[in-house]
C-alpha positions as CSV (number, residue, x, y, z in Angstrom):
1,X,34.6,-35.7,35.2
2,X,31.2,-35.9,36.7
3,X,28.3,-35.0,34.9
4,X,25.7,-32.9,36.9
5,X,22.8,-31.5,35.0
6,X,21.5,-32.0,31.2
7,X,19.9,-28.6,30.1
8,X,17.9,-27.5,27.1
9,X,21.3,-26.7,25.5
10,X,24.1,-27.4,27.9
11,X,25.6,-30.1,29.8
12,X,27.1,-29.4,32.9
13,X,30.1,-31.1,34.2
14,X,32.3,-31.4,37.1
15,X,35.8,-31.4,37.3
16,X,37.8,-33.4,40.3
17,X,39.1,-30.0,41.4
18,X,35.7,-28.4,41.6
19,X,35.7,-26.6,38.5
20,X,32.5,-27.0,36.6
21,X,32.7,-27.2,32.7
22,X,29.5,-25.6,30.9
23,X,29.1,-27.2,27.3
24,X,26.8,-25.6,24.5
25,X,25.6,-28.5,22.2
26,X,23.9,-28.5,18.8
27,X,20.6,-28.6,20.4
28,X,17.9,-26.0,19.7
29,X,14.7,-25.3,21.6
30,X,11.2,-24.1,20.5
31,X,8.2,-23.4,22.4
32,X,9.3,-25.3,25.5
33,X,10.5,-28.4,23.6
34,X,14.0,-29.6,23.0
35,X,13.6,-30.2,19.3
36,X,15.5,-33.5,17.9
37,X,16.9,-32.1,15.1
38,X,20.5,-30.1,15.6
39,X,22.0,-26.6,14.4
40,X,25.3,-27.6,13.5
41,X,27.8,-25.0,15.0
42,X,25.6,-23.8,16.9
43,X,27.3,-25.0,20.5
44,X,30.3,-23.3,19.2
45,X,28.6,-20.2,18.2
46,X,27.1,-19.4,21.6
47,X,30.0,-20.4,23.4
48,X,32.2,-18.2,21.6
49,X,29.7,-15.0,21.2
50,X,29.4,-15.5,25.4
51,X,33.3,-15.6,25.9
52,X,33.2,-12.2,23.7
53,X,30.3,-10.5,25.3
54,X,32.0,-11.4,28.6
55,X,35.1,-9.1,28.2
56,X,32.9,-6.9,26.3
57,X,31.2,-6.3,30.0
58,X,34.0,-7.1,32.2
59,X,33.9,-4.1,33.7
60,X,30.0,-3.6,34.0
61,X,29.8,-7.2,36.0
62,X,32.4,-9.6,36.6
63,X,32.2,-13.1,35.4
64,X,32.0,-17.1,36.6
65,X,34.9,-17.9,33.9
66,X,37.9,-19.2,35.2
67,X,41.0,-20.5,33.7
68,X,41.3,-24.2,33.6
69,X,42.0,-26.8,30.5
70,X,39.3,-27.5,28.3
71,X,39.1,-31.0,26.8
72,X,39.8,-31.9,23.4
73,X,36.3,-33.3,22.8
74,X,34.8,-30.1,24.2
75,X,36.8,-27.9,22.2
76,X,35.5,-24.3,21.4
77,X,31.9,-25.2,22.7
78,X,32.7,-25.0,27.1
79,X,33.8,-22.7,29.3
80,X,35.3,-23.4,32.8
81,X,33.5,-21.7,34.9
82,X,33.2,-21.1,39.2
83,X,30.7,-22.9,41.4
84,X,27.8,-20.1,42.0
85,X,24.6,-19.8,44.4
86,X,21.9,-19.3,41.5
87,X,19.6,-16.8,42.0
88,X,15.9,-18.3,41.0
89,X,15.2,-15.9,38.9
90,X,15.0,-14.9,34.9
91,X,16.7,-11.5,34.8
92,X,15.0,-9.7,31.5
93,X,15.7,-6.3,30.0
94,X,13.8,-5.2,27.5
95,X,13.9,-2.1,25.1
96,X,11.0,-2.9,22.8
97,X,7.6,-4.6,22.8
98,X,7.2,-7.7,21.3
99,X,6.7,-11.5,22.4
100,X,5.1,-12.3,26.1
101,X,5.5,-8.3,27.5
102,X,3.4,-7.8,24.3
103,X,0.8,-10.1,25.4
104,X,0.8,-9.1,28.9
105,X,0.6,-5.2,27.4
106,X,-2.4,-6.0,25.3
107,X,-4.5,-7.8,28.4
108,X,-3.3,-5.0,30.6
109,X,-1.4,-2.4,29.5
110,X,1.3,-3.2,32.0
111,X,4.5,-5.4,31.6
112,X,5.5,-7.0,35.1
113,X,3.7,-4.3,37.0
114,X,5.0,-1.7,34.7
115,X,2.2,0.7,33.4
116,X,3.6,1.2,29.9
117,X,2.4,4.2,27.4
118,X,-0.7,3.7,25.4
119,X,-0.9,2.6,21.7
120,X,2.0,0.3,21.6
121,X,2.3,-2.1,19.0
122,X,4.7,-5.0,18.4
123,X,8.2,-4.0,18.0
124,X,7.6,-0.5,19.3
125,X,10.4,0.8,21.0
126,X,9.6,1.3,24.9
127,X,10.3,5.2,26.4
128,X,13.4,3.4,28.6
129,X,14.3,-0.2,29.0
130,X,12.4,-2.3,31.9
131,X,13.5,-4.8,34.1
132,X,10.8,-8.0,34.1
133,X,11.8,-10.8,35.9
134,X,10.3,-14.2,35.3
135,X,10.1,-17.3,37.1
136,X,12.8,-20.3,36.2
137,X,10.3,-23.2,35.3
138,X,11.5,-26.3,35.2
139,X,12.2,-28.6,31.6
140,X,9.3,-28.2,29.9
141,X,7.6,-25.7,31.2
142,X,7.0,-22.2,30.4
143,X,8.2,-18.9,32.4
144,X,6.0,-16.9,33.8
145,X,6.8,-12.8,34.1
146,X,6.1,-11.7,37.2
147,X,6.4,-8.3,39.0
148,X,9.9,-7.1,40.7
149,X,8.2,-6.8,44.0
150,X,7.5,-10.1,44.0
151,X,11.1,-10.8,43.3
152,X,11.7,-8.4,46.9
153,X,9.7,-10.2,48.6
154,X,11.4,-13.4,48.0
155,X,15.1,-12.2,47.6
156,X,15.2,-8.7,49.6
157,X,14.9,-5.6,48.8
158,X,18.5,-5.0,48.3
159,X,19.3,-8.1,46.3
160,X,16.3,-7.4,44.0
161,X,17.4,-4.3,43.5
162,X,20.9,-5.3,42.5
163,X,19.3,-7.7,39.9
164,X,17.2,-4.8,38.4
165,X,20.7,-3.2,37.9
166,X,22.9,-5.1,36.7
167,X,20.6,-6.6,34.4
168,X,19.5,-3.2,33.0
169,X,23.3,-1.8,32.8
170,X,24.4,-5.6,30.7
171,X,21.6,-4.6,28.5
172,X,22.1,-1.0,27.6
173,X,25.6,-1.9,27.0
174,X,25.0,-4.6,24.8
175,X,22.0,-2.5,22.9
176,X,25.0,0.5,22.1
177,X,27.5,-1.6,21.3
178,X,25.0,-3.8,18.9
179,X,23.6,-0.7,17.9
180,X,27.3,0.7,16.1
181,X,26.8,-2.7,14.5
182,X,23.2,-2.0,12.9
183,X,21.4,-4.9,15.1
184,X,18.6,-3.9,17.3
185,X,19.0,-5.5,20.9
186,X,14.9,-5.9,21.4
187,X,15.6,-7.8,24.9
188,X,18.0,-10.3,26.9
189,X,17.7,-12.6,29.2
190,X,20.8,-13.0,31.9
191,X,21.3,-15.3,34.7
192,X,22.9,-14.0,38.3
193,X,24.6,-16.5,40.8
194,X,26.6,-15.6,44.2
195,X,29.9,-16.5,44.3
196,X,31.4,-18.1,47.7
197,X,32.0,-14.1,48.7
198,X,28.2,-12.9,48.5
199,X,29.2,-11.2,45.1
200,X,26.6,-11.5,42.3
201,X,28.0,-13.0,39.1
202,X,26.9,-13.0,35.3
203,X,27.0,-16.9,34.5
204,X,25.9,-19.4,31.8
205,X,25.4,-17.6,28.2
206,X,25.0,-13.2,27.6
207,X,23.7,-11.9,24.7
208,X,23.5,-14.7,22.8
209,X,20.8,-15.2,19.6
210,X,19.7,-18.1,22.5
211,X,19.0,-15.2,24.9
212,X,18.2,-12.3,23.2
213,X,16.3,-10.8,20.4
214,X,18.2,-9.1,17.7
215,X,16.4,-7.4,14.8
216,X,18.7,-6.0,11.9
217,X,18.1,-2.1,12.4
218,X,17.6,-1.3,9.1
219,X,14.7,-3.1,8.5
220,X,12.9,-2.3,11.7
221,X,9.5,-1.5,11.5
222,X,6.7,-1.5,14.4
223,X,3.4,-2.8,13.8
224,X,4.4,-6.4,12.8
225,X,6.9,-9.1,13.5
226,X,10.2,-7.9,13.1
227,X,13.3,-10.1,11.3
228,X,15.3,-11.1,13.5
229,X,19.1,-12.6,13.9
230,X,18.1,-15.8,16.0
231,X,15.7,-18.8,16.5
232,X,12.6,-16.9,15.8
233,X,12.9,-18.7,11.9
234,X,12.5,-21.9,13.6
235,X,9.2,-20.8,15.9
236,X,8.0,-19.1,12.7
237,X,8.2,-22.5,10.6
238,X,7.1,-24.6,13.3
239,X,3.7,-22.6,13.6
240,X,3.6,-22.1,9.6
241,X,1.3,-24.9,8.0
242,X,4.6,-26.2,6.3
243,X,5.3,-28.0,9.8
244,X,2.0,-30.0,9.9
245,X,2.4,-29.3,13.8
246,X,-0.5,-28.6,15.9
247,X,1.3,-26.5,18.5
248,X,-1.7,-27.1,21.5
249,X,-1.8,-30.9,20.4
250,X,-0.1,-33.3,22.6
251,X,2.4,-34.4,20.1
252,X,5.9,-32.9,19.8
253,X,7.4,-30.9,16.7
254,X,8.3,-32.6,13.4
255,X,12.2,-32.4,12.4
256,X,13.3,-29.7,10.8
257,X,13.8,-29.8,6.9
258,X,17.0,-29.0,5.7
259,X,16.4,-25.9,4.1
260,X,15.3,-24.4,7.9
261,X,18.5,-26.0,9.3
262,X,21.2,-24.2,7.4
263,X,19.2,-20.8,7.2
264,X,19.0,-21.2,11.3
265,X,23.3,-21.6,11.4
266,X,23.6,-19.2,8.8
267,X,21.3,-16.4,11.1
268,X,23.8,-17.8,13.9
269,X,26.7,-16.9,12.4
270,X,25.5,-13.7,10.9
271,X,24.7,-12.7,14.5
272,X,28.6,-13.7,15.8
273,X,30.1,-12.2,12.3
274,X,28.1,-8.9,13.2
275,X,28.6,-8.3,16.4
276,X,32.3,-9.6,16.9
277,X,33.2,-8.0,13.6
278,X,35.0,-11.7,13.9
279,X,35.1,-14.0,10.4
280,X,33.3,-17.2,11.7
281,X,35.8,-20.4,10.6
């Protein structure tokens, strides 16, 4: 196999026959920074929540899975997938207020263009999900929202429009489904590729605690940062004076302890054992 691309998370190989294997690894990311110390399981635990979430919406948007062999030593943590055309863009729904919309709410009151209601807070829940793109920075570097006419102007109208879509219709799907499973889908992040047809496919990970935010409905509350089923523990310790980080200084984060390691994997798993109603093994 030929290896193509190292990501934050995934590798991606190539197959002799064209196929491309997409492999999840232990790695975790924080505030644009690959961070040295692993989750264990976690690889697994995206690949498998993406496999179910993809028949979950096989009939909302089809797929870049294929069936091929997976090898041994990429067992349970790849999927063989099709060769797309990536569209350059971040495809975000969101249903609630909270992390960079917030902070683009509170300068403006708008949320990639998107005049939003007065006297939001974080967490509150918005009157409809929103489509808000973003930019695909490179390693390292942080995604910037940016308005869906900006996404027209360099994609078309009619692909642009077809992103807004499907990205909105993956969402509300995955926020009823999560919903009957008492997790709150605050937002997700999808990414759209053309397949050798013109035909826009949902590729790399869906729905993920990577990719998403899930809050546990019960305890939701607006007004304050919300608990939540995925790497927000991580961010939260890493800016707590526990770390000894200085998040603006030039130096990378610390390791994690142990303690924040195995609460991360066990949040991971919660988040597949939920939503699967699956027993993680």
């Amino acid at each position: 196999m030929k290896h193509l691309y190292s990501g934050k998370v995934r590798e991606l190989y190539e197959r002799s026959d064209g196929v491309l294997l997409l492999v999840a690894t232990d790695r975790i990311s924080a505030f644009d920074y690959v961070l040295e110390t692993p989750i264990p399981d976690k690889g697994r635990i995206l690949t498998q929540l993406s496999l179910w979430w993809f028949e979950q919406l096989a009939d909302v948007v089809p797929n870049h899975l294929v069936q091929a062999p997976i090898p041994a030593e990429f067992a349970g943590r790849a999927m063989a997938c099709q060769r797309l055309s990536m569209v350059p863009v971040e495809c975000v729904a969101r249903g609630y207020l909270t992390g960079s919309a917030l902070a683009d709410y509170q300068r403006s009151g708008e949320v990639c263009g998107i005049s939003l209601p007065p006297g939001l807070s974080d967490g509150s829940r918005l009157p409809e999900p929103v489509f808000t793109p973003a930019t695909k920075a490179p390693l390292g570097q942080h995604d910037m929202n940016i308005p869906a006419a900006v996404v027209a102007e360099q994609a078309g109208d009619g692909v642009a429009a077809e992103l807004a879509r499907i990205t909105l219709d993956v969402y509300r799907r995955g926020a009823e489904l999560a919903a009957s499973r008492g997790i709150i889908v605050a937002d997700t992040k999808i990414e759209l590729g053309f397949d050798s047809g013109g035909e826009l496919l949902l590729a790399d990970e869906v729905l993920t605690p990577d990719s998403s935010r899930f809050w546990p409905a019960d305890r939701w509350a607006p007004g304050r940062s919300q608990p939540s089923f995925d790497k927000q523990y991580v961010r939260d310790w890493l800016t707590s004076p526990a770390s000894g980080w200085d998040r603006r200084g030039p130096e990378p984060p610390p390791p994690l302890p142990g303690d924040v390691v195995e609460r991360t994997r066990r949040t991971y798993i919660e988040a597949y054992e939920r939503l699967t109603g699956l027993q993680w093994a």
